[in-house]
C-alpha positions in Angstrom: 0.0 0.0 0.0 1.3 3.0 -0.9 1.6 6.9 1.4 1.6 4.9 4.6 4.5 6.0 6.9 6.7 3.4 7.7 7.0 2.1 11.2 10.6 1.3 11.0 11.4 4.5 11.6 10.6 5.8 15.5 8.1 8.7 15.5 9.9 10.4 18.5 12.9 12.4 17.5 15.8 11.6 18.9 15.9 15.2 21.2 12.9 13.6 22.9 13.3 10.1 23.0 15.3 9.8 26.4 12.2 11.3 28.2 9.5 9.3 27.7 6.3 9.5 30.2 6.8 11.7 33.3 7.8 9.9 37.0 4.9 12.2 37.9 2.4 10.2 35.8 3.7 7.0 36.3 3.6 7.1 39.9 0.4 9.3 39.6 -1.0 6.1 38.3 0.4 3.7 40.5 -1.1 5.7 43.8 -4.7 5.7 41.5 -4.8 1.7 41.1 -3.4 1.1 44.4 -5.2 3.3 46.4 -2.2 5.2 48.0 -1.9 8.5 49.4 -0.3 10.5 46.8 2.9 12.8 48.1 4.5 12.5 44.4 3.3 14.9 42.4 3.3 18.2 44.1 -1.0 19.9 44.1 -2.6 20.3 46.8 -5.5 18.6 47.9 -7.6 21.5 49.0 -8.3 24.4 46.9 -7.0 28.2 47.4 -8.4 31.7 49.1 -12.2 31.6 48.3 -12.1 35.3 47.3 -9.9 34.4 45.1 -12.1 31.5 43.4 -14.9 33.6 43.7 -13.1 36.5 41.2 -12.5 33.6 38.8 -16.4 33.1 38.8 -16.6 36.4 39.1 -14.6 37.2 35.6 -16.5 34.3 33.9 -20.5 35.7 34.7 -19.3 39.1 33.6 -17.5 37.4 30.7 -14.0 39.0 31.0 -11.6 36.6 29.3 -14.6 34.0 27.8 -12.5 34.8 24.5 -8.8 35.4 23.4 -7.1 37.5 26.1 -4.6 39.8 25.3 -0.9 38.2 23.5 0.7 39.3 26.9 -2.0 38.8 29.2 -4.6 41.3 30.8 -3.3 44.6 32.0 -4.7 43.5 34.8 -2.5 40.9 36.1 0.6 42.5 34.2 0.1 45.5 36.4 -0.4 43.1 39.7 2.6 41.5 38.9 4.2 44.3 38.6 2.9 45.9 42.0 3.9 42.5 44.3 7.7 42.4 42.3 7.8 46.4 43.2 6.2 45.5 46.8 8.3 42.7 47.9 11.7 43.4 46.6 11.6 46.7 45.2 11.9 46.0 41.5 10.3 47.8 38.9 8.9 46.6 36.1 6.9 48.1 33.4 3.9 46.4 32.9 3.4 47.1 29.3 7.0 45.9 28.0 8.1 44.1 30.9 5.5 41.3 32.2 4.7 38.7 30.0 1.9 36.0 31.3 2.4 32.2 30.5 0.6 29.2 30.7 2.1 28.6 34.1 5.6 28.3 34.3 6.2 25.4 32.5 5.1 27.1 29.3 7.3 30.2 30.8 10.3 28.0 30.7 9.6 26.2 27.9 9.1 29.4 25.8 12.6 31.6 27.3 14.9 28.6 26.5 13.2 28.5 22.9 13.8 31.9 22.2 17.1 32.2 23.6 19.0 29.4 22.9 20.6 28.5 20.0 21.5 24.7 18.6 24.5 24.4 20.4 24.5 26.3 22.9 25.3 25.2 26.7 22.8 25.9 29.6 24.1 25.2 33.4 21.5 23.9 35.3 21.7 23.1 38.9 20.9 19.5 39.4 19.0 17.8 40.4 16.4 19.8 38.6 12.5 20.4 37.7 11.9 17.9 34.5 10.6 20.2 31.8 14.1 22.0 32.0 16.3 19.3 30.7 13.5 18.6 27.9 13.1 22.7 26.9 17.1 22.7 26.7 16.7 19.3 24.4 13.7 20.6 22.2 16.1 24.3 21.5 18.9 21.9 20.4 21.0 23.1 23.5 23.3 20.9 25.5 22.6 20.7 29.4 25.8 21.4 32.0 24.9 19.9 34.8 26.3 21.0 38.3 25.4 19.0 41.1 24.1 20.2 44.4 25.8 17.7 46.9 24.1 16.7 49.7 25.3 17.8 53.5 24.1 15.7 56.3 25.6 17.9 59.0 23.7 20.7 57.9 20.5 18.6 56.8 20.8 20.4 53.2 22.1 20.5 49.5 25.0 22.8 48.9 25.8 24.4 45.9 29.4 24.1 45.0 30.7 27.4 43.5 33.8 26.5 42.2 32.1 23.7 40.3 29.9 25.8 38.9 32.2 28.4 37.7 34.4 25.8 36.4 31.1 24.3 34.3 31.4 27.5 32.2 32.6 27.5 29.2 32.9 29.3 25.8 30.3 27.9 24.5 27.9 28.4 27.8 24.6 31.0 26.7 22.8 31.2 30.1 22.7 29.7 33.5 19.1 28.5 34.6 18.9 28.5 38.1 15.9 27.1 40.7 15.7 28.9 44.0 13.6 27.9 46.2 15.3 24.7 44.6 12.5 21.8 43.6 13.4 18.9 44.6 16.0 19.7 47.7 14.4 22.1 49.2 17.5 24.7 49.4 17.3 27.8 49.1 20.0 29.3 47.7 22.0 32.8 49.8 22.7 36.1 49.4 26.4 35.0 49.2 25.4 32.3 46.9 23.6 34.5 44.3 25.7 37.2 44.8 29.0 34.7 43.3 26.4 33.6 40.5 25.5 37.1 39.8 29.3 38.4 39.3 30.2 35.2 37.2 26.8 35.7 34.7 28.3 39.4 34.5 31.8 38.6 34.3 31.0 35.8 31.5 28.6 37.9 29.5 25.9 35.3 30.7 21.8 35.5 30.5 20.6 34.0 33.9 16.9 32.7 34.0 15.4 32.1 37.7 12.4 30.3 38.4 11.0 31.5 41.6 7.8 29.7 41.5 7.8 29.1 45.4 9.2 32.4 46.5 6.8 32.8 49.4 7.4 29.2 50.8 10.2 29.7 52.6 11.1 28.6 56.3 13.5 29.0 58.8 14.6 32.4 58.7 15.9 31.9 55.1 15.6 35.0 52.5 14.4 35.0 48.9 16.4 36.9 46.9 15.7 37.4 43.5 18.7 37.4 41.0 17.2 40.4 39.5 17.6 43.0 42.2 21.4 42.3 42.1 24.0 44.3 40.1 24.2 43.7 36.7 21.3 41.5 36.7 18.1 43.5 35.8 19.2 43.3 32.2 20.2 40.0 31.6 17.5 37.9 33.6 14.6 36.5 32.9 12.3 35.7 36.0 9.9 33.1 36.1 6.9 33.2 38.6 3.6 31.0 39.2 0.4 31.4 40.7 -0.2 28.0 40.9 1.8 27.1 44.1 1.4 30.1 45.9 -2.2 29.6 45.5 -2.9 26.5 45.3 -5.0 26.8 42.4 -2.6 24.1 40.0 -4.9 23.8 37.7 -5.7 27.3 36.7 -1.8 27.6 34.9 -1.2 30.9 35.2 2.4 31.8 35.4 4.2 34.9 33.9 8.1 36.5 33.1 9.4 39.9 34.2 12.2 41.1 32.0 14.5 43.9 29.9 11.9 44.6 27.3 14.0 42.9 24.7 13.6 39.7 26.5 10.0 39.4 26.9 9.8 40.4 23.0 12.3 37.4 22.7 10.3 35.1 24.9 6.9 36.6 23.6 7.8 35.6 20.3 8.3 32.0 21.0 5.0 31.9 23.3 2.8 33.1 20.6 3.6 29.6 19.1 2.6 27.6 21.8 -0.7 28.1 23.9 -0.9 32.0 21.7 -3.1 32.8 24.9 -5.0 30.8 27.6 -6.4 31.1 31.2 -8.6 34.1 30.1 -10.9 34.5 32.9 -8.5 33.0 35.8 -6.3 36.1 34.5 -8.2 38.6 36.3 -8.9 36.2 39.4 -4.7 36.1 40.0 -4.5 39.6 39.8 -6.9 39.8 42.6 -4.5 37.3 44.6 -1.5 39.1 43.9 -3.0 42.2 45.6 -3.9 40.2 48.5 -2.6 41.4 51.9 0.7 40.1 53.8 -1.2 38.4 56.2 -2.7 36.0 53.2 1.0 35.2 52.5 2.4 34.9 55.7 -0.5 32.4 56.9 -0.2 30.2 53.9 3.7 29.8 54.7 2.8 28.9 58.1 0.7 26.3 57.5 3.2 24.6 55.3 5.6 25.0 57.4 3.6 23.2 60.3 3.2 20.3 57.5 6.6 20.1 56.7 7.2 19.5 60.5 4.4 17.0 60.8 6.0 15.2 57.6 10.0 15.5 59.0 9.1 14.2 61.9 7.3 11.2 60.9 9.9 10.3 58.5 12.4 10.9 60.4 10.5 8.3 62.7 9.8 5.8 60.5 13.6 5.9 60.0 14.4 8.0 56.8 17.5 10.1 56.9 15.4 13.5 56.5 16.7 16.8 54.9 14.5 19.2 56.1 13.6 21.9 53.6 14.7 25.9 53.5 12.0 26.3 50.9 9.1 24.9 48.9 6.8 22.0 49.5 9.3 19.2 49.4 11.1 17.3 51.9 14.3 15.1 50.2 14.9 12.1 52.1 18.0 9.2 51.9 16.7 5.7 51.9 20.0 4.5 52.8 19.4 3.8 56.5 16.3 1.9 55.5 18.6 -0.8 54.0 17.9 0.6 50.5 19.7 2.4 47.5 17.8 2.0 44.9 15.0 5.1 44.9 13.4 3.8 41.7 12.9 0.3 43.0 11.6 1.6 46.2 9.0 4.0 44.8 7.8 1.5 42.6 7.2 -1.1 45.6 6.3 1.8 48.0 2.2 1.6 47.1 2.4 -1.8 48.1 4.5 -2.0 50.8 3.2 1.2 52.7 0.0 2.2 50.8 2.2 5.9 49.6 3.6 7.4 47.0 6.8 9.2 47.0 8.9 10.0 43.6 12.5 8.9 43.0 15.1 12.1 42.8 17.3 9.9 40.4 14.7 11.3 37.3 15.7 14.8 38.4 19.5 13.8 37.9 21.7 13.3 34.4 24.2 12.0 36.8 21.9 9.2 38.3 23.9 7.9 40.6 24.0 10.8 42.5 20.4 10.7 43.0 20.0 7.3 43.5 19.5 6.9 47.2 17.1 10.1 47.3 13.5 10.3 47.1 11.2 13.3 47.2 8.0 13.4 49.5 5.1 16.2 49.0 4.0 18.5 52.2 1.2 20.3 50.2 -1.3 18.3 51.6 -4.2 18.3 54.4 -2.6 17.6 58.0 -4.5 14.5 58.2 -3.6 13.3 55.1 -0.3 13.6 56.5 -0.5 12.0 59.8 -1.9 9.1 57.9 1.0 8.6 55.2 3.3 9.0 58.4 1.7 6.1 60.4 1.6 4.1 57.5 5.5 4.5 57.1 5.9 4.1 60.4 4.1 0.8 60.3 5.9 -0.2 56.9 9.1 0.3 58.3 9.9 0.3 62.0 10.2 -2.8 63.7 
């Protein structure tokens, strides 16, 4: 028969074929047929402010957003993102040139490493890292650098090695894409950290993109600090932020860039070939959240922080060798002291064995031995959800 496409050939191109399905479905799946609580994939299990769902309903009745919004989004979030980046950190963005909104920041991502990379070019990513970035750098034709954040177990935390990283830079290195609060370890990276990355992206001619999507989760006396307020970095970063964590309304994927103008265009003009536009209506319900007062924010972080403790604790219990996070809504655990090494093997027998779900950091890693031994556990969840995953560990586990 003839015009029929031969099956010889593989219909994934080669960029791709390494990634396959998601851990996040996979295990997603396994916790649906088993009946496990779910602490993989990171949503909550309880939506966000109901003045916040309420403008959402709100913007759909009055029809605001039913059709195509706006290429760059509604001026109205563009100007409430602009607002919260002046009133938190005191940087200024215009919201016309400098504020672009995404279909969460995953499409943000994917959409700045399109339209700023170049076939051939070298990104440095911190690893372990977020999944989407070392398929984006893949789909642009890019090669990934990894540097490795190294675990210390005096300090319960993952260190970023500076040297290392500065040594990862090369000639042919375009931007650095850095993760702070850092998904999966929880770090969150210092002053003195971003302030070395910041000199060497200036020193190097580098661009620098930041994903910040969980810059209001963080714990312990630790400080956000965005790359962009520091010198030399307004022009040559590009920041990524979400409303989906911060929120907890996942689902709604509305995420956005602030930039130089000539970045968003750049990163505009590879978006507009993606989604175009989406989230009309939810538009105008963020912008509402972004204008919320401190005491929303402040109330959010500590009731995840009360989670994270519940969920530290009862690892930590059950006999898990527990880093305890600086940021996000992740705790990174070594399953070494269970007897175990092998964080794929376990989080595939996990459902089973202890009726939860957890995901294996090892998919996070292009050096996978490094990872091997770590696996990830979500805190977004309701406290008795919680409890129950941790007396089930505790039961799977301690003698």
């Amino acid at each position: 028969m003839t015009g029929m496409t031969s099956t010889a050939r593989p219909f994934l191109n080669r960029r791709l074929a390494e990634f396959g399905t998601t851990i996040f479905a996979e295990m997603s799946a396994l916790a649906a047929a088993t009946g496990a609580i779910n602490l993989g994939q990171g949503f909550p299990d309880t939506d966000g402010p109901e003045e916040v769902r309420e403008a959402a309903v709100r913007a759909l009745r009055d029809g605001r957003g039913n059709q195509y919004p706006p290429g760059p989004g509604v001026p109205e979030l563009r100007t409430a993102v602009a607002a919260h980046q002046l009133r938190r950190y005191g940087l200024s963005f215009d919201p016309d040139t400098e504020v672009l909104v995404t279909a969460g920041a995953t499409e943000a991502i994917a959409a700045t490493l399109l339209a700023l990379l170049e076939p051939g070019d070298e990104v440095v990513a911190l690893e372990p890292y977020y999944d989407s970035y070392a398929a984006c750098i893949a789909m642009a034709g890019a090669t990934r650098v990894p540097v490795t954040l190294r675990p210390d177990p005096g300090q319960a935390r993952f260190r970023l090695d500076l040297d290392e990283l500065r040594d990862a830079v090369t000639g042919r290195t375009r931007l650095l894409l850095i993760n702070t609060p850092h998904n999966p370890t929880g770090t969150v990276l210092t002053r003195e950290e971003l302030t070395a990355i910041a000199e060497l992206a200036v020193e190097r001619d580098l661009l620098v993109v930041t994903d910040e999507v969980y810059e209001h989760l963080v714990f312990d006396g630790a400080e956000h600090v965005p790359l962009a307020t520091l010198p030399g970095m307004r022009e040559r970063t590009v920041t990524i932020g979400s409303a989906g964590k911060t929120f907890s309304f996942t689902g709604w994927k509305v995420g956005w860039i602030t930039a130089a103008p000539g970045l968003v265009t750049a990163v505009r003009s590879a978006k507009q070939f993606l989604t175009y536009v989406s989230s009309g209506p939810f538009q105008y319900a963020v912008a509402e959240a972004l204008a919320l007062p401190d005491t929303y924010f402040d109330a959010f972080r500590a009731d995840m922080l009360a989670k994270r403790d519940l969920l530290a604790a009862g690892l930590s219990d059950a006999g898990f060798a527990v880093f305890r996070p600086a940021g996000t809504y992740f705790v990174t655990t070594d399953i070494r002291p269970l007897g175990e090494g092998d964080g794929f093997a376990f989080c595939r027998s996990l459902p089973e064995r202890a009726g939860v779900v957890a995901i294996p950091n090892a998919v996070f890693y292009d050096h996978r031995e490094a990872g091997a031994p770590f696996v990830r556990f979500a805190f977004c969840k309701r406290a008795e959800v919680l409890a129950d995953a941790v007396e089930r560990l505790r039961k799977a586990f301690t003698p």
